[in-house]
NUNU-622677 format. One line per 8 residues: number of its first residue (from 1); their letters; for each residue x, y, z of N, C-alpha, C. Coordinates in steps of 0.2 Angstrom, whole numbers. Example, Ala and Ser with C-alpha at 12.3 -4.5 7.8 and 13.67 -1.06 7.14 Angstrom:
2
1> as> 66 -28 39 62 -22 39 66 -16 39 | 64 -11 35 68 -5 36 64 0 39
% end
This chain:
85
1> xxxxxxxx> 8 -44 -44 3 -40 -46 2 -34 -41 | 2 -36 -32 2 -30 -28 7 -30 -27 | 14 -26 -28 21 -28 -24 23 -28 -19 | 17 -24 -16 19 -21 -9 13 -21 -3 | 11 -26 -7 5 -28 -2 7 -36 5 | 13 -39 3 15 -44 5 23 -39 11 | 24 -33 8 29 -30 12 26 -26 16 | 20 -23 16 16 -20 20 14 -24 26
9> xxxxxxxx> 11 -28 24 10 -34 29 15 -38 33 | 20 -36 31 25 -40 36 30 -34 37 | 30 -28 36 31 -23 41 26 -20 48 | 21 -23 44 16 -22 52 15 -28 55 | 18 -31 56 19 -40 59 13 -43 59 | 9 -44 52 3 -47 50 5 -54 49 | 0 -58 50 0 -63 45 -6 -63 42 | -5 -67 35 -9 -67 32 -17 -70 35
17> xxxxxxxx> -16 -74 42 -23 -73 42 -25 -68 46 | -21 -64 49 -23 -59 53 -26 -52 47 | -20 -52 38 -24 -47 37 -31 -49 33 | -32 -55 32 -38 -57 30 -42 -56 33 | -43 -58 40 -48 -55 46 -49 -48 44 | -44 -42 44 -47 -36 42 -51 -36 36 | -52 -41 32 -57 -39 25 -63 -43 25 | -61 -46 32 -66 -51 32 -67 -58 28
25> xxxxxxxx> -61 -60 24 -61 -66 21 -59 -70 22 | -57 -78 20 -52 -81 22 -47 -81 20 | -42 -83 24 -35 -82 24 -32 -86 16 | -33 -91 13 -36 -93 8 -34 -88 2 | -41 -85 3 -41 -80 -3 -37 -76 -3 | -36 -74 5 -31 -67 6 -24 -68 2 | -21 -75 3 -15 -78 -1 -15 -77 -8 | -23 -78 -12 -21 -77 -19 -21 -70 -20
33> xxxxxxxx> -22 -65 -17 -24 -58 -17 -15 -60 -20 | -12 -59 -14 -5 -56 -12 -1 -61 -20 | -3 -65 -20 3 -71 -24 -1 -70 -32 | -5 -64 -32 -8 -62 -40 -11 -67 -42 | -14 -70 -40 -18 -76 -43 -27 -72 -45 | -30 -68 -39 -34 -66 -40 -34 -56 -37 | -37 -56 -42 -39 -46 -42 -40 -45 -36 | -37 -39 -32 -41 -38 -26 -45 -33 -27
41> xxxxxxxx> -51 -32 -26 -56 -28 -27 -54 -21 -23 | -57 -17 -28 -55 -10 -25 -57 -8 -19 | -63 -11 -16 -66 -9 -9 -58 -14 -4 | -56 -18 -4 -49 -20 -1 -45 -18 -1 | -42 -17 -8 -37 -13 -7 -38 -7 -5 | -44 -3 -3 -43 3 0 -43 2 6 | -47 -3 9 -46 -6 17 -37 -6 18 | -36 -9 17 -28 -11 16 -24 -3 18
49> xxxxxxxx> -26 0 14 -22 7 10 -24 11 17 | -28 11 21 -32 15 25 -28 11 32 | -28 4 33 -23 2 39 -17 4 40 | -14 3 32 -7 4 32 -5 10 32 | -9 15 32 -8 24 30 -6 24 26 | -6 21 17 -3 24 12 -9 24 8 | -6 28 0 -9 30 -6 -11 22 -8 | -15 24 -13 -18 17 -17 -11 16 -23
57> xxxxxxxx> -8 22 -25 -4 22 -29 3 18 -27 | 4 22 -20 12 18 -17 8 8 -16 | 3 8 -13 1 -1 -12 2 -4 -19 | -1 -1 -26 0 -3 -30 7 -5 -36 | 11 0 -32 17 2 -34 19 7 -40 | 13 11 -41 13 16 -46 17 23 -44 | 19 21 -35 20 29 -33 26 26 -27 | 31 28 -26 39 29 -22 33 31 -13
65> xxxxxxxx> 29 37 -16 27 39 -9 21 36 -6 | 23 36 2 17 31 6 9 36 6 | 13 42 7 7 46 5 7 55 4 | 4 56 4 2 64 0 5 67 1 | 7 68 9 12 72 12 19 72 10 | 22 66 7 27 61 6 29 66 -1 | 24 65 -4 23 67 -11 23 76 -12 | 21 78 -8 23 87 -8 28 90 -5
73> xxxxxxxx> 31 87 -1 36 86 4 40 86 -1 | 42 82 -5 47 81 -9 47 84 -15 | 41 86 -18 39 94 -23 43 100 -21 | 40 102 -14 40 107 -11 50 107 -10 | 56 104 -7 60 103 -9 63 104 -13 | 61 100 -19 63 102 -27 64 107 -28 | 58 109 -25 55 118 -31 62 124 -24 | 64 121 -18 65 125 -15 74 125 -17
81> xxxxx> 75 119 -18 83 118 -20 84 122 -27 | 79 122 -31 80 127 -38 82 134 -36 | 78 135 -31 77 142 -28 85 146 -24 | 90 139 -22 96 141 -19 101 139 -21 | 99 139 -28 105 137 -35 105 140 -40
% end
């Protein structure tokens, strides 16, 4: 359900009950977040999103980019390599 909510956290040498601690719940619950068992509520996953330095869209896996920057950065290239072709 989160694809990248279980690589996020073990990029930043979490364990699951260390990222529970950040939402405040038990470790428990934080395992069904990650293994789709239960919805993780928006107010979390934007916690999450806001640790990790990424978009709601890259955590969700709707988006390649971690964040905004990543994302215009990579526009703004596009549009410049048109320009030298």
């Amino acid at each position: 359900m989160y694809p990248r909510m279980k690589e996020l956290r073990k990029e930043h040498k979490l364990t699951q009950a260390d990222a529970a601690k950040l939402l405040n719940i038990s470790t428990n619950h934080y395992g069904k977040y990650e293994r789709g068992e239960t919805d993780i509520p928006l107010e979390h996953a934007m916690e999450l999103c806001t640790y990790y330095k990424v978009t709601l869209d890259y955590f969700i896996g709707w988006s390649n980019y971690r964040s905004e920057d990543d994302a215009f950065k990579e526009r703004l290239v596009a549009k410049l390599m048109k320009f030298q072709h």
